[in-house]
Structures are given as C-alpha cells and as structure tokens.
N, CA and C of each residue as an Amber inpcrd file, in Angstrom:
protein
   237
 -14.4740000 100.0080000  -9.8320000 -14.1590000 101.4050000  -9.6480000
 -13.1810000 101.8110000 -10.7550000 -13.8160000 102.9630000 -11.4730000
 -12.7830000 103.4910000 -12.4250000 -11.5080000 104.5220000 -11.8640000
 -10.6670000 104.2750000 -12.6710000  -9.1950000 105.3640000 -12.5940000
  -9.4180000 106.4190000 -11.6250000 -10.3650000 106.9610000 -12.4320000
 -10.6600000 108.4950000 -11.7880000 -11.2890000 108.3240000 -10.3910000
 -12.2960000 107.4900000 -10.2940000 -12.4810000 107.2930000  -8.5910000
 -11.6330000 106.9900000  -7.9080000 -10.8010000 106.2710000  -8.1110000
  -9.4570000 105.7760000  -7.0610000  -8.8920000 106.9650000  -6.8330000
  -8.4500000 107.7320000  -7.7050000  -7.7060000 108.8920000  -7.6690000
  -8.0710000 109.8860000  -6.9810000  -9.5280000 110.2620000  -7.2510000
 -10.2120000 111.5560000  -5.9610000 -10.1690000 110.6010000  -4.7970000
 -10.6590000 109.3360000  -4.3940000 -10.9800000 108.3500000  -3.4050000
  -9.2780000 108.8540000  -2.5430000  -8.4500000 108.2830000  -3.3260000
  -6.9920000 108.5890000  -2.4550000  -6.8500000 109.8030000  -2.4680000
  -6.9290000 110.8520000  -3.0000000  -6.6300000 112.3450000  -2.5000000
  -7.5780000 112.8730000  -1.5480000  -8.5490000 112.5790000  -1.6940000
  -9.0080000 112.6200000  -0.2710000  -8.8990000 111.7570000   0.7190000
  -8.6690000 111.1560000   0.8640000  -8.0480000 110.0960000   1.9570000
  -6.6760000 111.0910000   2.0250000  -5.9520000 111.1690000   1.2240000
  -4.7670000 111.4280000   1.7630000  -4.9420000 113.0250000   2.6430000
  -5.4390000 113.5290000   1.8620000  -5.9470000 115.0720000   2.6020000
  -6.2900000 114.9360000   3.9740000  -6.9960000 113.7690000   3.9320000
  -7.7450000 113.9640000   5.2610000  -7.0360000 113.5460000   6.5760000
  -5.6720000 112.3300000   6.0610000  -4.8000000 111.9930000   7.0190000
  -3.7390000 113.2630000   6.8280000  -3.6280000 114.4530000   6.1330000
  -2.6070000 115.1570000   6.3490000  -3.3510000 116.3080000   7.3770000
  -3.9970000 116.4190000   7.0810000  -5.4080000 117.4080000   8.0340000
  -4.6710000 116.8790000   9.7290000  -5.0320000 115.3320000   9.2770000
  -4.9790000 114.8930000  10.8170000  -3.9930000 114.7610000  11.5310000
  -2.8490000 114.8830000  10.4600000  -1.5050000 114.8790000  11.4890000
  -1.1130000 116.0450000  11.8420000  -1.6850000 117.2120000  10.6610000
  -0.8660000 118.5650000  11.1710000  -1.8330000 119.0320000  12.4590000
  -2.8290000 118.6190000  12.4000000  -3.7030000 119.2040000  13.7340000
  -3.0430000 118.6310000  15.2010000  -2.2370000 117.1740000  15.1750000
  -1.8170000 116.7020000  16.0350000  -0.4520000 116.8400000  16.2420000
   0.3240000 117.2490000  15.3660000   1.5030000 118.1180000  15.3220000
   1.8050000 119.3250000  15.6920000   0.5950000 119.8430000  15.0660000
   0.7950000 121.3890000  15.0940000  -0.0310000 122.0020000  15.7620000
  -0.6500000 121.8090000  16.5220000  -1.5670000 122.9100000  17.5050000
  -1.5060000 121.9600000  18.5150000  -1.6420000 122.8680000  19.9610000
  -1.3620000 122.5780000  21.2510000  -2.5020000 121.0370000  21.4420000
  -3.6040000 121.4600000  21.2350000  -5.1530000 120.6650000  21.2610000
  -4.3000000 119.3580000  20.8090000  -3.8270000 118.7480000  19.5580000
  -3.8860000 118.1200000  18.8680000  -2.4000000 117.2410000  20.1140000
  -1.7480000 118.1280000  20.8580000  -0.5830000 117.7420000  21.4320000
  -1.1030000 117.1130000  22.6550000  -2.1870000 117.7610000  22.9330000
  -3.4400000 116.8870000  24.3110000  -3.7540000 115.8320000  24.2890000
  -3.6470000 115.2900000  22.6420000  -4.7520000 114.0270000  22.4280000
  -3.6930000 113.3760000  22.2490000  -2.1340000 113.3240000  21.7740000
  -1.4460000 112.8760000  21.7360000  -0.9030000 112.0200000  22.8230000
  -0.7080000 112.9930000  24.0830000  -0.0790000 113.2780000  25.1870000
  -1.2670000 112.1150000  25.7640000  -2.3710000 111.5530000  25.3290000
  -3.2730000 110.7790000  25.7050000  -3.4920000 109.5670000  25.1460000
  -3.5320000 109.5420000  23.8420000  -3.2590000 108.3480000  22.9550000
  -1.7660000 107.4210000  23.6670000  -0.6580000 108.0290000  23.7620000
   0.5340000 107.1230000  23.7180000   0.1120000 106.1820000  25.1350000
  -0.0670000 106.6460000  26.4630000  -0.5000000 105.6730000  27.3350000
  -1.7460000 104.4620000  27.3510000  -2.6120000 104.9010000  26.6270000
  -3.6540000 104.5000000  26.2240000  -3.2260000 103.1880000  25.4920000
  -1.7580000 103.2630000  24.1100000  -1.4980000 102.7360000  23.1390000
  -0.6210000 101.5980000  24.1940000   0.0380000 102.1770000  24.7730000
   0.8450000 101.0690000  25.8060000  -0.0890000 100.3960000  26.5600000
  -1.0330000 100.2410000  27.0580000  -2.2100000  99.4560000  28.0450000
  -2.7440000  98.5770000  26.8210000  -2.7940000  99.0350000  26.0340000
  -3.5030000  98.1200000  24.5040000  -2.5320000  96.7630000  24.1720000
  -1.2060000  97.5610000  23.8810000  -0.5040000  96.9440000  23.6070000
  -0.0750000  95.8090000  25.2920000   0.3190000  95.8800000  26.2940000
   0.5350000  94.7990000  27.0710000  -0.6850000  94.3230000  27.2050000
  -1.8310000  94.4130000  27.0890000  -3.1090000  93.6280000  26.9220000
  -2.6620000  92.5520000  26.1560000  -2.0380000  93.1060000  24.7960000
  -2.3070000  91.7080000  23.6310000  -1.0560000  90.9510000  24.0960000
  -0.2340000  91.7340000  24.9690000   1.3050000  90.6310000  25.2910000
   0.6680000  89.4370000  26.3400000  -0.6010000  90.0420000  26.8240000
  -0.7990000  89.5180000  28.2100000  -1.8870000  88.4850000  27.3660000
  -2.2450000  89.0020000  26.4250000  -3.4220000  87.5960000  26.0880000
  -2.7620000  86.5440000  24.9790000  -1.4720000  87.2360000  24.7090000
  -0.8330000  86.3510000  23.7690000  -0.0320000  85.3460000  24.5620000
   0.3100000  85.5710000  25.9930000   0.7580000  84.3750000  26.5530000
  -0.2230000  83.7240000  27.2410000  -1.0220000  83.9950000  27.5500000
  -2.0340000  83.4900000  27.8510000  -2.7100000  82.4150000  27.1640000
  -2.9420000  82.3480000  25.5440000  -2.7920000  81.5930000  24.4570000
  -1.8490000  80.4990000  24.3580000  -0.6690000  81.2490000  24.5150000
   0.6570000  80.5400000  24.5530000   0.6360000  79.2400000  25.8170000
   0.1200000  79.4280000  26.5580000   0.2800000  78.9340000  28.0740000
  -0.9790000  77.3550000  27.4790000  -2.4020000  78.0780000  26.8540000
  -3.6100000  76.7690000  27.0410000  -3.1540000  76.1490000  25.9380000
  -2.4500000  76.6380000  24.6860000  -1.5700000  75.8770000  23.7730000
  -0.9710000  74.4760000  24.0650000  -0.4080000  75.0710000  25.5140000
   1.0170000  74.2570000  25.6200000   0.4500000  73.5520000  26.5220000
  -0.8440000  73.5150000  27.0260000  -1.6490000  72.5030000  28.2560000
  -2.5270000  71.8120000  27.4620000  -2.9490000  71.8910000  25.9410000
  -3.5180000  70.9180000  25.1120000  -2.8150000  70.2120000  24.5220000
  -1.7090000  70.3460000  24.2760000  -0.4840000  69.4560000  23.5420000
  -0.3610000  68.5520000  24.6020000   0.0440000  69.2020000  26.1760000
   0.5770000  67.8970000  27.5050000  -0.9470000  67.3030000  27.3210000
  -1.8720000  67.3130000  27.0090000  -2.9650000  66.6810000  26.9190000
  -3.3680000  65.6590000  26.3210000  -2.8040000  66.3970000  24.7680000
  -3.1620000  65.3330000  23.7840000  -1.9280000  64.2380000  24.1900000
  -1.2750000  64.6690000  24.6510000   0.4640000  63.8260000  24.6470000
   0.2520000  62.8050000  25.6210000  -0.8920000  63.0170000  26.5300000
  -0.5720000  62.2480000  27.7070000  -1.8300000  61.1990000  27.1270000
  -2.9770000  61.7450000  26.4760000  -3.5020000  60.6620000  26.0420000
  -3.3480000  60.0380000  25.2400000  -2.1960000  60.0950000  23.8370000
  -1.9830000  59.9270000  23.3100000  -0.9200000  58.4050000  23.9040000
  -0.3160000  58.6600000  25.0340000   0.6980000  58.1550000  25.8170000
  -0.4020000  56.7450000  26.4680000  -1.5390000  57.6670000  27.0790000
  -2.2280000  56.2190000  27.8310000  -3.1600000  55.6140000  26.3440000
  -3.4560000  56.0010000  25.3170000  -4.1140000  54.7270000  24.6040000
  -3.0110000  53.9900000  23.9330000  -1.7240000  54.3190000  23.7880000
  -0.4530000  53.7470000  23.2710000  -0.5310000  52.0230000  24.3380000
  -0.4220000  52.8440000  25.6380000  -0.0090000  51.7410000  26.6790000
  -1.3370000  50.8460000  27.2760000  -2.2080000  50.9050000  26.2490000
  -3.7650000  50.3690000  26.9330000  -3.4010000  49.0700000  25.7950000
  -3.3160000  49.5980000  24.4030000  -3.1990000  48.9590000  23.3680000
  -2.3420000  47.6160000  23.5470000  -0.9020000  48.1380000  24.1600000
   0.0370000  46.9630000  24.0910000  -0.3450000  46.0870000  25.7480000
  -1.4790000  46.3910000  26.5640000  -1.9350000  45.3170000  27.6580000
  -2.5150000  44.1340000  27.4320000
C-alpha cells in the first residue's frame, strides 16, 4: 500500500470513528445505545473474570496431577 492509500485509508477511518462518537455523545438516540452498551460491557467483562478463574482453577488441578504422578513414579522407581 502506497503513502497516499494509508492516508485516505486513515482519514476515513478516522471520520468514521468521529461520526461515531459524536452521534453517541451528542444526540439523545446515540445516549440509548450507550445507556445499553455499558451493562452489556460489564456481563462481558465478569464472563472473562469468571472463565479466567475457571482456567486458573484446571491449571492448578493439572499441576496437583502431574505432581502427584510425578511423586508416585519417583516412589515406584526407588521399590
């Protein structure tokens, strides 16, 4: 991509995110979708808290796993 494409490429991009904030700033409509997005954004977000410990949790039950077998072929070895 040459100079000049990047350059219209980002001014319109940028246009189009300024479009989108003043519509959600500035007119009531745009304050609706807002007023809808932020709860929406919080349920998203404790989702990933809730699947990130969740992760966290089968993590920490494959380690006592490997640890414990790791533990019984240690003690098979020295019988």
């Amino acid at each position: 991509m040459d100079d000049r494409t990047r350059v219209v490429t980002a001014g319109c991009i940028g246009a189009a995110l300024g479009g989108l904030w003043g519509w959600l700033y500035l007119t009531a409509s745009g304050g609706a979708v807002r007023s809808r997005i932020g709860p929406a954004l919080d349920r998203f977000t404790n989702d990933i808290k809730e699947a990130r410990a969740t992760a966290d949790k089968a993590r920490a039950a494959v380690q006592e796993a490997r640890r414990a077998l790791n533990d019984a072929g240690a003690s098979s070895e020295h019988a």
